[in-house]
C-alpha positions in Angstrom: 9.6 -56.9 -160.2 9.8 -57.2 -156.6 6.7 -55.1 -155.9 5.0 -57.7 -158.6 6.4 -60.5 -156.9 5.2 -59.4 -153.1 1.4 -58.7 -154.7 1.0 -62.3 -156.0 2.6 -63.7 -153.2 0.0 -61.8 -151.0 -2.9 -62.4 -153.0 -2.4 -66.3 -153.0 -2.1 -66.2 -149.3 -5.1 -64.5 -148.9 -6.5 -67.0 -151.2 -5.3 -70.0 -149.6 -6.1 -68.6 -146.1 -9.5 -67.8 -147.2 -10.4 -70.8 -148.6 -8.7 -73.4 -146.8 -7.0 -72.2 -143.2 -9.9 -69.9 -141.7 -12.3 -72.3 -142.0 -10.5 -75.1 -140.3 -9.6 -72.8 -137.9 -13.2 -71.5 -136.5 -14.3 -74.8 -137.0 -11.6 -76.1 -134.8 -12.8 -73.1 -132.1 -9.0 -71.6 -132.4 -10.9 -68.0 -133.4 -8.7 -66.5 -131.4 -5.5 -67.3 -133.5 -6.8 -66.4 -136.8 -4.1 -63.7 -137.3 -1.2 -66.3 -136.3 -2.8 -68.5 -138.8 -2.5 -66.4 -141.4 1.1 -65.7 -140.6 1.4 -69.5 -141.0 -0.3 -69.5 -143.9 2.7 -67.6 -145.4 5.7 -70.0 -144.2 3.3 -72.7 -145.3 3.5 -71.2 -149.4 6.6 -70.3 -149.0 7.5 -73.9 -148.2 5.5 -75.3 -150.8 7.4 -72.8 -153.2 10.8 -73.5 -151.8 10.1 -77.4 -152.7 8.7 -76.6 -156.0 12.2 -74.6 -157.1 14.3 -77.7 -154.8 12.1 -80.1 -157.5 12.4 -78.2 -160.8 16.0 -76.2 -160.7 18.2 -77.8 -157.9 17.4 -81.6 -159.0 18.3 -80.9 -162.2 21.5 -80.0 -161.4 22.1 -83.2 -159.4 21.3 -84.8 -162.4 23.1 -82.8 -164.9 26.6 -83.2 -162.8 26.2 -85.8 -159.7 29.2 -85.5 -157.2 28.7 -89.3 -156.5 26.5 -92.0 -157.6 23.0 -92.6 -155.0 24.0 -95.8 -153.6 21.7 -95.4 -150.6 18.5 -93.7 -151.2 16.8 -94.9 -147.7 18.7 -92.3 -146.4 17.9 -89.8 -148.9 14.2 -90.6 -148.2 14.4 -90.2 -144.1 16.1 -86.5 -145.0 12.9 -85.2 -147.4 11.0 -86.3 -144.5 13.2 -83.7 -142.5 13.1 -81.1 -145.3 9.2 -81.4 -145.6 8.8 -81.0 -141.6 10.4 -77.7 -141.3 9.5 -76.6 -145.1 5.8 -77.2 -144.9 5.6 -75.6 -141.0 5.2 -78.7 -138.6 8.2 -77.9 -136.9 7.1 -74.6 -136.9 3.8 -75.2 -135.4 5.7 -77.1 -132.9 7.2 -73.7 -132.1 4.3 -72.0 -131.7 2.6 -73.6 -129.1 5.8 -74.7 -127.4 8.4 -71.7 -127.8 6.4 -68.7 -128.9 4.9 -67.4 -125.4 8.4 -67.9 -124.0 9.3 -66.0 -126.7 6.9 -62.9 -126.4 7.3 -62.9 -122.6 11.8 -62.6 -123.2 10.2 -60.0 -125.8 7.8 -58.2 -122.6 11.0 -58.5 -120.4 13.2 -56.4 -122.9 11.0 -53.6 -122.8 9.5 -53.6 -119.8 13.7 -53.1 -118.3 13.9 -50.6 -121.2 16.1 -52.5 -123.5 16.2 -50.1 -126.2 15.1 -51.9 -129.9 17.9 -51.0 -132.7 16.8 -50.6 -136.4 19.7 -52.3 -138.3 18.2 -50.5 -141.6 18.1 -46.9 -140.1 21.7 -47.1 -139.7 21.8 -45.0 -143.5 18.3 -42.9 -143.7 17.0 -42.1 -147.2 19.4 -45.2 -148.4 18.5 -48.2 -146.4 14.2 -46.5 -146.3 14.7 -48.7 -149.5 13.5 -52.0 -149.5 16.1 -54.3 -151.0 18.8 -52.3 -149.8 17.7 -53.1 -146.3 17.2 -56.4 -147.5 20.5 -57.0 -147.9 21.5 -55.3 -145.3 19.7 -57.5 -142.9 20.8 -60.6 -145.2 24.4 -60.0 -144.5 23.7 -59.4 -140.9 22.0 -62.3 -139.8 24.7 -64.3 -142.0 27.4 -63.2 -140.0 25.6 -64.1 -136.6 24.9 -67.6 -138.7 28.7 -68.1 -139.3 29.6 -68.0 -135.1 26.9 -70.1 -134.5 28.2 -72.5 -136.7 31.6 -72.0 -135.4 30.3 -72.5 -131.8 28.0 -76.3 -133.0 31.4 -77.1 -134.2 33.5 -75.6 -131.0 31.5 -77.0 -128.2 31.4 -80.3 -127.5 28.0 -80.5 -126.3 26.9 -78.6 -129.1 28.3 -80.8 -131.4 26.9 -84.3 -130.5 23.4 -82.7 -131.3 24.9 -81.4 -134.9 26.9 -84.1 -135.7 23.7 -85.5 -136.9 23.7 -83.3 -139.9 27.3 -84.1 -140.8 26.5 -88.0 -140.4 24.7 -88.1 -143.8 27.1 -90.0 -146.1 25.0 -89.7 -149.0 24.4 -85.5 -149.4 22.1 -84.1 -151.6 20.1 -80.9 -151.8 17.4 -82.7 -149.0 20.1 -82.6 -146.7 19.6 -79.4 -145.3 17.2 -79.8 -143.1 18.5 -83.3 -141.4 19.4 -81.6 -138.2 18.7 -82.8 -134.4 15.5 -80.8 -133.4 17.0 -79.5 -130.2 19.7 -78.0 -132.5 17.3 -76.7 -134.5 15.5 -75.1 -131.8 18.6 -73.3 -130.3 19.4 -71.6 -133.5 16.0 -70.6 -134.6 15.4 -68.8 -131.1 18.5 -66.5 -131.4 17.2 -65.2 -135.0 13.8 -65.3 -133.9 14.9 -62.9 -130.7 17.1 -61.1 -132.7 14.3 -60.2 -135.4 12.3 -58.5 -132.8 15.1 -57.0 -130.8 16.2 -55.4 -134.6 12.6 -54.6 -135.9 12.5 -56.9 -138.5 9.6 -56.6 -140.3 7.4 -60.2 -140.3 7.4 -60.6 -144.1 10.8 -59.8 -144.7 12.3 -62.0 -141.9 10.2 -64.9 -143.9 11.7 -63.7 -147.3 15.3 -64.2 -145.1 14.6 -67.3 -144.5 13.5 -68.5 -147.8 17.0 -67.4 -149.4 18.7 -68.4 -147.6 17.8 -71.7 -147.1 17.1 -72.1 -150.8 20.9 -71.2 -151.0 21.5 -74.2 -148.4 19.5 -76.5 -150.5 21.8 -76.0 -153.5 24.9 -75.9 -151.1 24.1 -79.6 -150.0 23.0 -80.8 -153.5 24.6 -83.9 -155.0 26.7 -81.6 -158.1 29.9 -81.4 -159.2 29.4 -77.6 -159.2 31.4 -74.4 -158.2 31.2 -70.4 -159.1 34.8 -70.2 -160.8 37.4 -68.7 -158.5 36.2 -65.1 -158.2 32.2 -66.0 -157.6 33.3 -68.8 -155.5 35.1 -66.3 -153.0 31.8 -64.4 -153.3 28.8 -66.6 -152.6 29.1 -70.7 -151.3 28.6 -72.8 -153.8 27.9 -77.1 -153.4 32.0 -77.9 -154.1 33.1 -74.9 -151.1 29.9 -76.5 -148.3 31.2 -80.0 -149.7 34.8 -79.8 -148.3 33.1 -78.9 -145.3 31.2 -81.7 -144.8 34.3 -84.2 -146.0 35.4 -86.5 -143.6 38.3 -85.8 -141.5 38.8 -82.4 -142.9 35.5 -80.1 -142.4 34.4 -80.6 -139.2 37.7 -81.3 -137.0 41.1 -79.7 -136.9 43.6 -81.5 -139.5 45.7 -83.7 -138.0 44.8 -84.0 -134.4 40.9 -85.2 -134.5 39.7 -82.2 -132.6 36.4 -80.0 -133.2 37.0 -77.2 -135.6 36.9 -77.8 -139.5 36.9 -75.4 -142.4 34.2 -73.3 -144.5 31.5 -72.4 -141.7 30.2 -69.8 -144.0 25.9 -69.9 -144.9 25.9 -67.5 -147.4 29.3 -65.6 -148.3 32.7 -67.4 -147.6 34.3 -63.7 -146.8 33.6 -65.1 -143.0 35.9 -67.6 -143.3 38.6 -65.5 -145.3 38.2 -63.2 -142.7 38.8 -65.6 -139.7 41.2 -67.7 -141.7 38.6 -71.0 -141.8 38.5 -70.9 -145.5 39.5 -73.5 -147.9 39.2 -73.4 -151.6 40.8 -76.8 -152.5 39.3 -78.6 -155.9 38.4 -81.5 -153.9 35.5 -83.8 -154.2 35.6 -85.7 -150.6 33.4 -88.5 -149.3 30.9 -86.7 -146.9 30.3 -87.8 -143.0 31.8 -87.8 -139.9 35.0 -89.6 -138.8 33.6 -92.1 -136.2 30.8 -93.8 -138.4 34.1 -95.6 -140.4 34.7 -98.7 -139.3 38.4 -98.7 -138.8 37.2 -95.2 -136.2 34.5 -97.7 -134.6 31.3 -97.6 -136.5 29.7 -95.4 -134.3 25.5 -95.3 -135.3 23.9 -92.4 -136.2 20.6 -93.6 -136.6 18.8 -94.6 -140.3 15.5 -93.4 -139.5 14.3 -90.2 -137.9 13.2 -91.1 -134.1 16.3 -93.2 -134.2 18.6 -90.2 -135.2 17.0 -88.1 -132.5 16.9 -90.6 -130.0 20.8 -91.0 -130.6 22.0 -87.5 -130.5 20.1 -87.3 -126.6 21.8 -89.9 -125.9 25.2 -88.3 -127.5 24.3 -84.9 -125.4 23.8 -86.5 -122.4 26.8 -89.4 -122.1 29.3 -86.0 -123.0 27.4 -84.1 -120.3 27.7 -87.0 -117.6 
């Protein structure tokens, strides 16, 4: 099935490169990138897929069993304008000519001082030589290195006036995702990005990484009254587990004293927080936001529309850093 799945998904982005990239590409005189843009090529339908399933499967659901009524869809519109950025590769592209050569010289500097490269799936040879095995492996990986990052956007105040962004969305639904502050974005993408090539991960299955998990994100933010039942929700995060941890006052400060912390940093599997003792498991349904944007807190502004919610959190960054 897998195997199946890999040959479509290969022939249609041959198809789509073929017909519609290269061309654009030589006539643009960017010959000499054709092989990046048919890497690009692939996030582009994977995005284009990943919106598809978010249209079909995960709205459904936040029709079937809303967690709250829409009362504000404005916002809701400004955070499918994030989702489609990142989804259908502008941010990316952003990346490439911006980031990328950083990238490959940090990637020349590891090898040139001999910085030995560590294959995370050799670890078991003759079991993880197969491919979902190491697929896994790599998924549960990188999801542990996702948790402390999360932990440290919530732990360090500078860190935290860029991701607050995400956490100001009072009206959550399965577009909420991708409403982060660009330089936040940009910070976490470059650790997996460096730590795909310092681990060996193989182009096409750091994409298929990607593309779970932030599937799984998308339902995790979506606007249902849905959870796995008490052994599945221990096992995977479901919407009701991410919910407490957007809910205000509760997920994203320490209870009682108004400080940075909060509950259920987990991406994927909650066993990080068990572990670490940040998980909570409560049957609540919370209102969603951060603390300061109530009135009786101050009102602080977040921003409605995109420049203004990136032009806020630099300002937020640099008035803590001052």
């Amino acid at each position: 099935m897998i195997d199946w799945f890999s040959d479509l998904f290969a022939t249609c982005q041959a198809w789509i490169y073929e017909t519609l990239v290269q061309p654009v590409v030589f006539g643009l005189g960017y010959g000499n990138l054709l092989e990046d843009a048919f890497d690009a090529t692939g996030w582009l339908l994977v995005g284009l897929l990943q919106v598809a399933v978010m249209l079909v499967f995960i709205r459904a659901l936040e029709r079937w069993r809303p967690a709250e009524p829409v009362t504000d869809r404005q916002a809701i519109r400004v955070d499918v304008i994030y989702t489609l950025i990142h989804r259908l590769g502008l941010f990316r592209l952003g990346l490439f000519f911006a980031i990328d050569p950083l990238w490959d010289w940090l990637s020349g500097q590891m090898r040139l001082a001999g910085v030995p490269s560590f294959q995370l799936d050799g670890v078991l040879p003759g079991i993880t030589d197969i491919g979902w095995v190491s697929f896994l492996i790599y998924l549960v990986f990188f999801d542990f290195v996702n948790y402390w990052l999360h932990r440290a956007q919530h732990g360090f105040e500078w860190w935290w006036q860029l991701h607050a962004l995400h956490h100001s969305q009072r009206q959550m639904t399965m577009w909420s995702d991708s409403r982060n502050h660009l330089l936040d974005d940009l910070i976490i993408d470059s650790v997996f990005v460096l730590l795909a090539r310092f681990f060996g991960v193989a182009p096409g299955q750091f994409v298929a990484l990607v593309a779970v998990s932030q599937l799984m994100e998308n339902l995790q933010h979506a606007n249902t009254r849905i959870w796995f039942g008490s052994l599945l929700e221990r096992v995977f995060v479901s919407p009701r587990f991410h919910r407490l941890h957007h809910s205000i006052g509760f997920g994203h400060e320490t209870e009682g004293r108004g400080t940075l912390g909060g509950h259920n940093f987990a991406v994927l599997f909650p066993v990080w927080d068990v572990i670490f003792g940040t998980a909570s498991f409560e049957a609540r349904w919370d209102p969603t936001g951060v603390r300061d944007q109530l009135s009786e807190e101050g009102g602080r502004d977040y921003g409605r529309g995109f420049w203004a919610q990136q032009w806020l959190g630099v300002k937020r960054l640099i008035w803590r850093s001052s």
